[in-house]
N, C-alpha and C positions, 0 to 999 in steps of 0.2 A: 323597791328601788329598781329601776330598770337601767340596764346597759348600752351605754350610747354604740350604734353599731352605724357603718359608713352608710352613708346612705348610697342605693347605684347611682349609676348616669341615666339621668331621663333621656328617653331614646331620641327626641328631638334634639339633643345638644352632642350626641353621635357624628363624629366625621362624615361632611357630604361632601361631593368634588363633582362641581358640573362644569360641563365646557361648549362655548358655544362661539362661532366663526366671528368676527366683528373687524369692521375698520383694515382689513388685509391681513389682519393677525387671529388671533385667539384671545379668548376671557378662560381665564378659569375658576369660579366664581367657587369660594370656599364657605364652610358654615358649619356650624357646630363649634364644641373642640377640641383640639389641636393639640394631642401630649402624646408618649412614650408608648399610650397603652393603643392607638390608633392613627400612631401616622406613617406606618410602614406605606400604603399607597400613594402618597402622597407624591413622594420623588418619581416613581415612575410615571406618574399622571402629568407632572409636568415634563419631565422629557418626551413621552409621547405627542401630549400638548406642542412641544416645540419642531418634534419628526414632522407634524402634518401642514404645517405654515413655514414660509422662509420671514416672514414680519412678525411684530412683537407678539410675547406672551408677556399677559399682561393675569396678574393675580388679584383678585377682587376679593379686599378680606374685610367687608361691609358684614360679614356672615360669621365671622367667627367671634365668640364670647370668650374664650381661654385659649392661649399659647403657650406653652413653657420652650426650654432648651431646647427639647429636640426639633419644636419645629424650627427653631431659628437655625439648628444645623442643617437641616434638609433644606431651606433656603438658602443655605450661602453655598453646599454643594451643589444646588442647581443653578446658581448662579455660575459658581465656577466652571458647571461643562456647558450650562447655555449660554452665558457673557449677556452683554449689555441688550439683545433682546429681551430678556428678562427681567419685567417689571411688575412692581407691588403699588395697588392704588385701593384707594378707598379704605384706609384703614379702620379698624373698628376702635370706640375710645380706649379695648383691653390692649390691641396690639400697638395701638401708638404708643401706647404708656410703655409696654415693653421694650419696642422697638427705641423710644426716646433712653429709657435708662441703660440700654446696653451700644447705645451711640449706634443701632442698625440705617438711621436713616442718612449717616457720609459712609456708610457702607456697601450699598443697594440703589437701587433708582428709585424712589417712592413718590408717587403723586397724588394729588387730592382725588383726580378722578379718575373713571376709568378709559373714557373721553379722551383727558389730559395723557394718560399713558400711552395709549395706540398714537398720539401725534405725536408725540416727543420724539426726535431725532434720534440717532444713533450718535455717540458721542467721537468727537475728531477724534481720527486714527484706530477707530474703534470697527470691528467689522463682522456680521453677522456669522454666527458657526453654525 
């Protein structure tokens, strides 16, 4: 009888964080995923992200296969010091399903694309930090 033992993280599904200039803003184009044990970088790559552009950052998570809790906390903390520049698009089917059960999408700006994200306005009375 053998012992079920965890299997690792295959190294492709390892947190990757790319960023690349677009539409006057930034993409941050995420992949792998997304949990406790690997998203320490995560918050500072979007505050950086947002230091290098005065226009949207915009979160491309078409790349990630798993999220849990922490990453929704590290989003809503970067939400709260980046504000409404700050948008999530292209959701992957793991993160909408997340995002839909814990009601993140009247929480956050979310949009289909990543396209749709860089054009969306800045909401009235709303003002970029």
């Amino acid at each position: 009888m053998s012992s079920a033992q965890p299997s690792p993280r295959p190294a492709d599904r390892s947190l990757q964080i790319r960023q690349r200039p677009e539409g006057g803003g930034i993409v941050v184009l995420l992949g792998g995923d997304l949990d406790l044990e690997n998203i320490t970088p995560l918050g500072p790559a979007l505050s950086d992200a947002a230091a290098t552009v005065s226009g949207p950052v915009v979160v491309d998570l078409s790349g990630v296969g798993f999220a849990d809790s922490s990453t929704v906390n590290v989003f809503l903390q970067a939400y709260g010091a980046i504000g409404p520049r700050l948008r999530f698009a292209a959701l992957s089917p793991f993160v909408e399903r997340l995002f839909g059960l814990i009601g993140l999408q009247s929480a956050l700006p979310v949009h289909e694309t990543v396209a749709e994200a860089l054009a969306a306005p800045l909401p009235d009375g709303d003002h970029a930090r």
